[in-house]
N, C-alpha and C positions, 0 to 999 in steps of 0.2 A: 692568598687567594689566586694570584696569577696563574702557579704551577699548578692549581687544580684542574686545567683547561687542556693542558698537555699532558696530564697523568694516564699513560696507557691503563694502566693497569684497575685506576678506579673508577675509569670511563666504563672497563669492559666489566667489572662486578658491581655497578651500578646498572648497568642495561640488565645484565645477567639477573638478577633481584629483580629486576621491574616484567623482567618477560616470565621469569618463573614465576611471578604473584599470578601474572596473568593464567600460567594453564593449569595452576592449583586450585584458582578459583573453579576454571571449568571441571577439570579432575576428583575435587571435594563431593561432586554430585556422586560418585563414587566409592568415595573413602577413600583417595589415592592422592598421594603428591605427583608432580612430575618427576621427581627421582624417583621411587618405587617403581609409578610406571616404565621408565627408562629399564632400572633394573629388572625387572617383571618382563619387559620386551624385548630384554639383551640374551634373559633364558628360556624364551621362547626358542628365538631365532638359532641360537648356540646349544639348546639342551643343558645341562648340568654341570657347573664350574665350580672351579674348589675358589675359596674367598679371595686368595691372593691373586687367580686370573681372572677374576669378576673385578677387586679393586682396580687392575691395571687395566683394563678392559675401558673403566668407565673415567679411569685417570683418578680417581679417589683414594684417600686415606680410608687403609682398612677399619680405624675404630670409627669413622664417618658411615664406613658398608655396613656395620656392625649395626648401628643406631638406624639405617636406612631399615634394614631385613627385621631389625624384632620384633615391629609392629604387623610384617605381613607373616611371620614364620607363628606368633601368637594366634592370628588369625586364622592361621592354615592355607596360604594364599600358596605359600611357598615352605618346602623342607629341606631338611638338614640330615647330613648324615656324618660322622667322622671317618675318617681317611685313617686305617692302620692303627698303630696302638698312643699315635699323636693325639689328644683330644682334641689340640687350639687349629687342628688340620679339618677344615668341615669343605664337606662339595653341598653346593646348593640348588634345589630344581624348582620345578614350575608344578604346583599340587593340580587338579583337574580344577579345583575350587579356583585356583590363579588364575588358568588361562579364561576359565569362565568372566572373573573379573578383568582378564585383562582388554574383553572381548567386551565388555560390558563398554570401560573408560574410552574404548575408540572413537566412538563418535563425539566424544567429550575432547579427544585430543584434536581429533579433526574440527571440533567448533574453536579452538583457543589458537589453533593454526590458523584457520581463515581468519579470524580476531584479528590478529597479529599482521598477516599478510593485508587485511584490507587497511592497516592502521598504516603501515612502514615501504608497502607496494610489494607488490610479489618479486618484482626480476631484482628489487634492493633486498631482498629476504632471501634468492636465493644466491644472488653473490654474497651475501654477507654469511650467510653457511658454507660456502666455500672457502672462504676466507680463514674464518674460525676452524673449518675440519683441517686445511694448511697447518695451521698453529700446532694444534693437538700432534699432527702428523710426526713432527719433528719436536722429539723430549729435548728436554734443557738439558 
């Protein structure tokens, strides 16, 4: 139990699980996790990526991306198309139905963000985003 105290790595997906509970619960009023959203917001911003620059994009395993999108491509949030005579090569976008949803979850993401911010303090929330975006920044 000592080295659990110093454990980088279980410290940071233990917070990670406890902040994500938090903006699924708000996001759930929606139908949306906060990874969908993320993804939903990443092809807002960017328009249409094929899977392999969406996983690296969001630092994800592709069969993770895969499991994220079926629920919103089922729904119609978001579509598929294949890339050439590849099948397993798909570009994916933002359906008119998505951004409507994704326009919907905002102010749901904005209450899970204040949440968050009034629980941890804001200028420790946003150096600790800065922190975390460092990490990402630089691959292993």
């Amino acid at each position: 139990m000592d080295g659990l105290f110093d454990d980088d790595c279980f410290a940071i997906r233990q917070a990670a699980r406890y902040v994500s509970q938090l903006y699924d619960r708000h996001l759930g009023n929606v139908g949306l996790t906060i990874t969908q959203f993320s993804v939903m917001g990443r092809l807002k911003r960017t328009g249409p990526m094929t899977m392999r620059q969406m996983a690296e994009a969001m630092r994800m395993q592709r069969t993770t991306l895969v499991r994220t999108i079926q629920p919103l491509r089922r729904n119609g949030l978001i579509s598929s198309e294949t890339l050439g005579t590849d099948a397993r090569a798909l570009s994916i976008g933002l359906t008119a139905a998505g951004e409507e949803r994704l326009q919907a979850g905002r102010k749901h993401w904005y209450a899970a963000q204040g949440e968050f911010e009034d629980r941890f303090g804001e200028q420790r929330a946003a150096a600790l985003r800065s922190e975390l975006f460092a990490i990402t920044s630089n691959p292993i």
